[in-house]
N, C-alpha and C positions, 0 to 999 in steps of 0.2 A: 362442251368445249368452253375453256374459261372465257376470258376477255384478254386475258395476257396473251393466251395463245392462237386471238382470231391479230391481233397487234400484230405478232411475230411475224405470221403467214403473209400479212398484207405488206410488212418490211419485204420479205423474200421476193414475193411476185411483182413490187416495184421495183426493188435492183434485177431481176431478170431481163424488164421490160427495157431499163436505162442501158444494162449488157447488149441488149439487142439492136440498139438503134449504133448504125454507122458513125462513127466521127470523122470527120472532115476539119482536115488541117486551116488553119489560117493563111490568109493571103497576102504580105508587104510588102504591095507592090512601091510603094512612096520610098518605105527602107532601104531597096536592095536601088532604087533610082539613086536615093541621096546619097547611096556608099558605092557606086558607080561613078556620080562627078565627081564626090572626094578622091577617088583613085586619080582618077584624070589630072584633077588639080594638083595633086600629090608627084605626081609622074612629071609631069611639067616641069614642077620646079625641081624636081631632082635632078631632070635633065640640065636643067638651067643651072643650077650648081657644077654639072660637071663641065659643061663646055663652056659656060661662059669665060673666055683667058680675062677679063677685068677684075674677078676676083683675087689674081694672081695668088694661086695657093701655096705655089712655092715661095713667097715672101712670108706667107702664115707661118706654113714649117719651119722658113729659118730662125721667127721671133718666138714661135711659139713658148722653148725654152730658154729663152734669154735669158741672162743673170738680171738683167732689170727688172722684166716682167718678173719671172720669180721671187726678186725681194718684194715690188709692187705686191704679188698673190699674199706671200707671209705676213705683210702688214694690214690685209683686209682681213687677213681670216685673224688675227691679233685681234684687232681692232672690234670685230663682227662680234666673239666672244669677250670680252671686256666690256662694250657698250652692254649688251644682251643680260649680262650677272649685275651689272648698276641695275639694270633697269628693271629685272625680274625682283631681287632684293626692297628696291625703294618701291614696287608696285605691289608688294607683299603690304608694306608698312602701310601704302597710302590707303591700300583695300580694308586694313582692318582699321583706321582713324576711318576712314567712310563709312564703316557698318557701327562704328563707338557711336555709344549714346551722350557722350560726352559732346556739346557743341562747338566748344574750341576745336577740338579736332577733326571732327568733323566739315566746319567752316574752313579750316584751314586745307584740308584734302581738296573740297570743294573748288578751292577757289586756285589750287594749282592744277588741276584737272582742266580747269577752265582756262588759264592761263597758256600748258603748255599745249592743250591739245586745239586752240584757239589760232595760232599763228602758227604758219610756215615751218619747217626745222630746218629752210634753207636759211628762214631769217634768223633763227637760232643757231645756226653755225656762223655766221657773219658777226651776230651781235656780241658771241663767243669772244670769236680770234679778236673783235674789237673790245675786249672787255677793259681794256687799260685804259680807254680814251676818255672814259667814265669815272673809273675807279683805278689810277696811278699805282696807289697802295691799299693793301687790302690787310684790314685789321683785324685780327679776332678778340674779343672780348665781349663785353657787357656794354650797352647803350649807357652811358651817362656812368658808366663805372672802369674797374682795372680793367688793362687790356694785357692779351698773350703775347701778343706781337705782334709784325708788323713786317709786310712781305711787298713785296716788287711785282706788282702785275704783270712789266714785260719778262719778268727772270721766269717766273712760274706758270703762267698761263701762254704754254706753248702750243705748236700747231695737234699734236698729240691732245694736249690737255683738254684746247677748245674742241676737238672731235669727241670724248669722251664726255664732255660734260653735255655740249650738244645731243649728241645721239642717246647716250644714257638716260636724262632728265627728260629728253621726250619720252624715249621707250618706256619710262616710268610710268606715264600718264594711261597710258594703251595698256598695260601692263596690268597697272589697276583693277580696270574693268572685265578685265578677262580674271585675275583670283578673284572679284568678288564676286561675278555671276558664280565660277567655280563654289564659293562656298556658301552662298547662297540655293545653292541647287541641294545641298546636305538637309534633309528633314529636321527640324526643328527637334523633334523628338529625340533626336539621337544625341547630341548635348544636353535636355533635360536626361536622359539616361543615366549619363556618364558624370552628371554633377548630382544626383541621386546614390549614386557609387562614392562617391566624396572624392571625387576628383578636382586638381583645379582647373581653371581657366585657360592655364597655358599648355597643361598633358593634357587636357579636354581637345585643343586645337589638334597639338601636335601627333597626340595617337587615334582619334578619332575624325576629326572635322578633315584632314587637308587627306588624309590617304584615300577617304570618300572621294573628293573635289578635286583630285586630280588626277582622274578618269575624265574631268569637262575644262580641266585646266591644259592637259598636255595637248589635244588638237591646235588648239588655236595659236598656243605658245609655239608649235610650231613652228606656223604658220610666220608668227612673227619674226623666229631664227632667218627661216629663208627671206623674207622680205627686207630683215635689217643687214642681209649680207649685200645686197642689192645697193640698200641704201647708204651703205659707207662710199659708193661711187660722187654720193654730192658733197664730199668733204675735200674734193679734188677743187673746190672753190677756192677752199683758203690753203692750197699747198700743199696736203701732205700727200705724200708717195704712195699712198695705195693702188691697185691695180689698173683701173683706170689714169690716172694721172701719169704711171710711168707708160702705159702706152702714148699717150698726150705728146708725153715726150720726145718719145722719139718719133709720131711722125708729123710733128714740128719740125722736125731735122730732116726726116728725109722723105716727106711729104707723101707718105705709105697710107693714107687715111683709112679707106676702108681693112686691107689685110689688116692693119693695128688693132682696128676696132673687133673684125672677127680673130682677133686672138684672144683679146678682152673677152670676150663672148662666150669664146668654148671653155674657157677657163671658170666662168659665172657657171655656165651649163654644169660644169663636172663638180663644181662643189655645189651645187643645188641638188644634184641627185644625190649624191651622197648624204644632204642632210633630209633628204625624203628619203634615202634607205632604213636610215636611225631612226628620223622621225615615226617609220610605220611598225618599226619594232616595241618601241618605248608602249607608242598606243596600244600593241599588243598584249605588251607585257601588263602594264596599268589595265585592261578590260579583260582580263582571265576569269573574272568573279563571271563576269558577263556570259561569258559561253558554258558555263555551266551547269549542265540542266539536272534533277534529281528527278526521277518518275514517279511516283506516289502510284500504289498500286489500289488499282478500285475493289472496291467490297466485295465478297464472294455472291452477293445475292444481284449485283447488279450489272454480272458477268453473262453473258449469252452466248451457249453454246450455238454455235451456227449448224451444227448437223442434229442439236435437238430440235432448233427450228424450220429444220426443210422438213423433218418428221413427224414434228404438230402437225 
């Protein structure tokens, strides 16, 4: 008897032996506790939803569709998409001056990185809407040369304007860091490849480098969508009517605080899931390579008959 086939024999009567022995399930006990309060707690307040009359739900239903509220929801979701394309755009540019070998550029990336992601964006909407108080008129040209012209900071820099410059020029900052980890996570190799191919620099990025990189780009950019939908609610500072604000409004008037507020609410709810329904598709879609598996079939010598081995 070879040696291969005292091997085989001693495989078989180990899986027999492992066949043989009883298994016994596991016990969570701590699990099945912790998802018992949670019911409880969950129950509680559902209860508490339904009877409590302070929530007055019939003032919810009656605002829920308002024409106010409603222009209010249009302008956030305006506004949400608007800021979001500044800021994914200028966080493309700032990611690739932050990976340039060139130090101008990279200094200057730096140092707005630093700047916007440094202070407040509540104090960046304020410093916004107050842009005029600084700068009356705003000129384009050349430092010490010809100028384009010459604008009105109250005409142009309106409540719309300073929400988008606000919110965008932050979102740019955040934005950043999120495409350069994304293309950063691309193998080095794969751009020496493709500029071996005589490719240039810019089909290099754009067929190569960003369809990799945005597989690590789209979660988090997500993330951002939902988060900056949220955050167009702090632009009710300086005035403008989005969702929040026209609730503000009216129960300034008729002193409805809380129902206004959960009208606000379910309304934030309903477009958040929606953009985590997209959201989880796109990620789908972007990681197909991912689930992909190809079996590679093993050598025919290193195949083992199981019923030549019960018969060694």
């Amino acid at each position: 008897m070879t040696q291969t086939q005292l091997l085989n024999r001693q495989v078989v009567r180990d899986i027999g032996e492992h066949e043989s022995m009883p298994v016994v399930p596991l016990k969570y006990h701590g699990r099945w506790i912790a998802a018992g309060l949670l019911i409880i707690v969950a129950a509680g307040l559902i209860v508490s939803l339904i009877t409590n009359p302070r929530y007055q739900w019939q003032v919810v239903s009656r605002y829920l569709f308002d024409a106010s509220i409603l222009s209010g929801l249009m302008a956030t979701v305006w506004l949400t998409l608007a800021a979001m394309s500044i800021g994914m755009v200028l966080g493309t540019l700032l990611a690739l001056m932050r990976m340039s070998k060139n130090p101008v550029l990279n200094s200057i990336s730096f140092i707005y990185l630093w700047m916007f992601r440094g202070t407040p964006l509540l104090v960046q909407l304020i410093f916004w809407y107050n842009l005029s108080a600084l700068y009356p008129e705003i000129t384009l040209g050349f430092p010490f040369g010809p100028n384009f012209g010459t604008f009105d900071a109250n005409q142009y820099i309106t409540v719309y304007a300073a929400a988008l410059l606000g919110l965008g020029l932050n979102e740019g900052a955040y934005m950043s860091e999120i495409v350069r980890a994304g293309l950063n996570s691309v193998p080095g190799g794969q751009r020496e490849a493709a500029e071996a191919l005589g490719m240039s620099s810019v089909r290099v990025m754009v067929k190569i480098i960003l369809p990799q990189a945005m597989r690590i780009i789209i979660p988090p950019t997500g993330n951002q969508l939902i988060g900056m939908l949220k955050t167009t609610s702090l632009v009710s500072v300086i005035a403008l009517q989005e969702l929040l604000y026209s609730a503000q409004l009216i129960y300034t008037a008729n002193f409805q605080t809380i129902p206004l507020l959960i009208v606000a609410s379910l309304w934030y709810l309903v477009l958040t899931s929606v953009l985590c329904v997209l959201q989880h598709y796109t990620e789908k879609h972007f990681s197909k390579s991912d689930h992909h598996s190809f079996a590679v079939p093993a050598p025919a010598d290193e195949k083992i008959d199981a019923h030549t081995v019960r018969n060694a």
